[in-house]
C-alpha positions, 0 to 999 in steps of 0.5 A: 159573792159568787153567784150560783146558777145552771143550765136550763138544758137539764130541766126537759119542759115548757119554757114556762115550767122550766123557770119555775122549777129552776127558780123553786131550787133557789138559784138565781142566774142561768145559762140558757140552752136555747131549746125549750118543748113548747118552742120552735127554736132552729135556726130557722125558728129562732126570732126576736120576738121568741127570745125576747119572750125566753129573756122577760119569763127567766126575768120574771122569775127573778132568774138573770140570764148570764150567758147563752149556750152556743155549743157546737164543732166549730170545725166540722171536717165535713163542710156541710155540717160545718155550715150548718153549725155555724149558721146557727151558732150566728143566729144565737150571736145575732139575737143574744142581746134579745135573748138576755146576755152578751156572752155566747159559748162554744168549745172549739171542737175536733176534726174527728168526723163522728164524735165532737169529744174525741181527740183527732191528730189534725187537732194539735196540727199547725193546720189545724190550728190555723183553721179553728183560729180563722173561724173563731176570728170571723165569729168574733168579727160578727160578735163585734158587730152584734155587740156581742162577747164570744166565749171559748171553753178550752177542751182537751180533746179539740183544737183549743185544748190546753192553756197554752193554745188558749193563751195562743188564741188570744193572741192571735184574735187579740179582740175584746169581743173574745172571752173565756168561760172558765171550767178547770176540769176541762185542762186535765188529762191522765198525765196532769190530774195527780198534779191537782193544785199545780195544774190549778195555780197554772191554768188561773196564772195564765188565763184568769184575766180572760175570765167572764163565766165559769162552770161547776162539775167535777173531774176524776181518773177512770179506773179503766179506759172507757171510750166516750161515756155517755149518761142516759139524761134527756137532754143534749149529747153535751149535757149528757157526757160523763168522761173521755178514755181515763178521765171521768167528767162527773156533777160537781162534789162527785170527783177529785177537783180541788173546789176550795182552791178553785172557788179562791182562785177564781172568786180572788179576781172575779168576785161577782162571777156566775159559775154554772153547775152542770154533768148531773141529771135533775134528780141530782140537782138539790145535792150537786147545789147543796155542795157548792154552796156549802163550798162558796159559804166555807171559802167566804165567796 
């Protein structure tokens, strides 16, 4: 069966407090955002002994660790900022095992040089392309020899936007050490979302051997253009976007995917699977996880 869990990045506390309030709403993984109030974690911070300290409290609140947030624009236009995600996304790599699990997770990001959510012309170029491939090529590189597997999480405003590229960039980085975290709602687009089931059959066709996490939110059309819309949570800009133009990115249960189809798809070759809730603020936490598991208990999954 399906197991359900969530980001910590939602609950804003002390490593501590942030386990116990997780584990009082009755989940039983997490995918940790490696940022808790009461600890130094830059990239400079971050030490072994630190993680080993975030990996043994999620366990002693019998919350799992399945995976590790590592998001950031892997392609930066602006090199010095490329450096510096980088840098940290390799120090996330280098100490996951410490940290719990051996999968860490990054969209593949956008040329655009002032939002990591926006669509930027370079991004669908054979330049473009060949740029976002060599840098997932040396991050998985590293994550071998961490013994680490390194997750894309496809977006259809970065590079590695659509199941076509996806597809592409596996073969093209034909490695073990690269996996796909799974969230469908991150494939539609204006043109595609009145196509719900189909587009759904095409994404887990393709893709869903490459499966090793997935996500819960929801997707919806915008009744009118709406720029990057951004929820005023505290938390990351990551945690907290809500949509891009014509398509809204809401907490799970509040848009239009089709969650049966998606739980039978996904639960048909990955039984055991974590699935992530997310786009909420933590007031919402009890009705978004009360959904799911109504829907896991109605699919038998």
């Amino acid at each position: 069966m399906l197991q359900t869990g969530i980001f910590t990045g939602y609950f804003p506390y002390s490593l501590e407090e942030t386990a116990q309030r997780i584990r009082a709403l009755g989940f039983n993984t997490v995918q940790v955002d490696v940022s808790f109030r009461d600890m130094d974690l830059s990239t400079e911070g971050l030490t072994q002994q630190k993680c080993r300290r975030i990996r043994d409290t999620f366990r002693r609140h019998n919350l799992p660790i399945c995976c590790l947030s590592g998001y950031t624009n892997l392609v930066h236009p602006d090199p010095a900022k490329r450096k510096t995600n980088l840098a940290h996304l390799r120090q996330i790599i280098r100490f996951a095992h410490d940290l719990g699990s051996p999968y860490v997770i990054s969209e593949s990001g956008t040329f655009d040089p002032n939002s990591d959510w926006v669509h930027h012309p370079k991004n669908k170029t054979e330049e473009g392309y060949q740029e976002c491939r060599r840098v997932i090529g040396e991050l998985v590189d590293f994550a071998r020899d961490h013994g680490v597997t390194f997750l894309v999480e496809t977006y259809v405003n970065n590079v590695i936007g659509s199941v076509e590229e996806t597809l592409r960039l596996f073969a093209d980085v034909n490695d073990p050490h690269l996996g796909l975290l799974m969230d469908p709602t991150n494939y539609f687009e204006e043109h595609n979302i009145d196509r719900m089931d189909g587009t759904l059959h095409a994404i887990f066709n393709a893709l869903s051997p490459r499966i090793k996490i997935a996500h819960a939110k929801d997707v919806k059309k915008a009744e009118s253009y709406g720029g990057v819309q951004m929820a005023q949570i505290d938390a990351s800009e990551a945690h907290a976007l809500r949509g891009v133009g014509m398509i809204e990115l809401p907490a799970p249960g509040l848009g239009s995917l089709n969650y049966d189809l998606y739980l039978q798809r996904l639960s048909r070759d990955h039984p055991n699977i974590p699935i992530i809730i997310e786009h909420l603020d933590e007031a919402d936490v009890p009705r978004a996880k009360r959904f799911l598991d109504e829907k896991l208990l109605a699919n038998g999954c």
